[in-house]
C-alpha positions in Angstrom: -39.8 -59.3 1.8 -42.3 -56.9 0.9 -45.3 -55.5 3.5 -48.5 -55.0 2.3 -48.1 -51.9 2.5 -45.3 -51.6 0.4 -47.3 -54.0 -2.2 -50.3 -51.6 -2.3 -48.1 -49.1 -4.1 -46.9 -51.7 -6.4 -50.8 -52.4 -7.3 -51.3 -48.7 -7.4 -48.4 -48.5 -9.9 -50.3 -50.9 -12.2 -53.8 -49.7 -11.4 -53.1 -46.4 -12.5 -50.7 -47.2 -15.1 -47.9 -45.0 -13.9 -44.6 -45.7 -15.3 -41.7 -46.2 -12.8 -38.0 -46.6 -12.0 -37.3 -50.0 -9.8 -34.0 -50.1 -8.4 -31.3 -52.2 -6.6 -28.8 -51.6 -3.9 -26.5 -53.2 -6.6 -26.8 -50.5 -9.0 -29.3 -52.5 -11.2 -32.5 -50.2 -12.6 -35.5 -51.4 -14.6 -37.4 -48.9 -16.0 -41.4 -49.5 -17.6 -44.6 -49.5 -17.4 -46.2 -51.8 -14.1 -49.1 -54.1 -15.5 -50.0 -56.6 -12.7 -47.9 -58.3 -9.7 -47.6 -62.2 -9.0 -45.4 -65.1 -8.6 -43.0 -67.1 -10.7 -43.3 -70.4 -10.5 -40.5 -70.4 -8.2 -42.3 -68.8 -5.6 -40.9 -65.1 -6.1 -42.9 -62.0 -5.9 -42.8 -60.6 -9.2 -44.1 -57.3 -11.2 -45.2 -57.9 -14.7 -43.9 -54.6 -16.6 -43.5 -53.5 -19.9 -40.2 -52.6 -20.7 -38.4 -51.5 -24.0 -41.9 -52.8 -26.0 -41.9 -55.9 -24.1 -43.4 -58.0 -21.0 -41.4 -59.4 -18.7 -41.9 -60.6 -14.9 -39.6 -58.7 -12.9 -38.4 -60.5 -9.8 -38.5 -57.9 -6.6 -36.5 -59.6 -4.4 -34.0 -56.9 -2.7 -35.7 -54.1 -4.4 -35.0 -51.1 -2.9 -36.5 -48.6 -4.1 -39.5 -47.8 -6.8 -39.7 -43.8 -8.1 -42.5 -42.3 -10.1 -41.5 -41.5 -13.4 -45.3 -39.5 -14.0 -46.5 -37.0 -12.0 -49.7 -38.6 -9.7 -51.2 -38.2 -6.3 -50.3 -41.2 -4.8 -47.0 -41.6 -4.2 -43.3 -40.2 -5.3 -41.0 -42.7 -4.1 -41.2 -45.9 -2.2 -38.9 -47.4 0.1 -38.4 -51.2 0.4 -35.4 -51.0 2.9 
């Protein structure tokens, strides 16, 4: 589960439009631009990102970790672990 702390960076990610690296424990990696957070209709926190031209709801459910891919002043790396 994500804090609120955790899910401020994810809203600053999409605020500030700064592109980002999400990754899994299980080697999986989605790469894009973050444009809002929600849920899916099956309940599941979720970032809406574009990736490879497109949109798509990105379930963050064992996230582990999300990395700056753009220079900003609010955060390099964030931990979910």
């Amino acid at each position: 589960m994500i804090t609120c702390h955790q899910s401020d960076y994810l809203e600053i990610a999409c605020l500030y439009r700064i592109p980002v690296s999400l990754a899994w424990g299980d080697g999986r990696e989605v790469v894009g631009m973050p444009r809002d957070t929600g849920y899916n209709d099956r309940k599941q926190e979720c970032l809406l990102m574009q990736v490879d031209g497109q949109e798509r709801w990105i379930v963050l459910e064992g996230v582990s970790t999300m990395t700056a891919l753009q220079e900003n002043r609010y955060f390099d790396r964030v931990d979910f672990d």
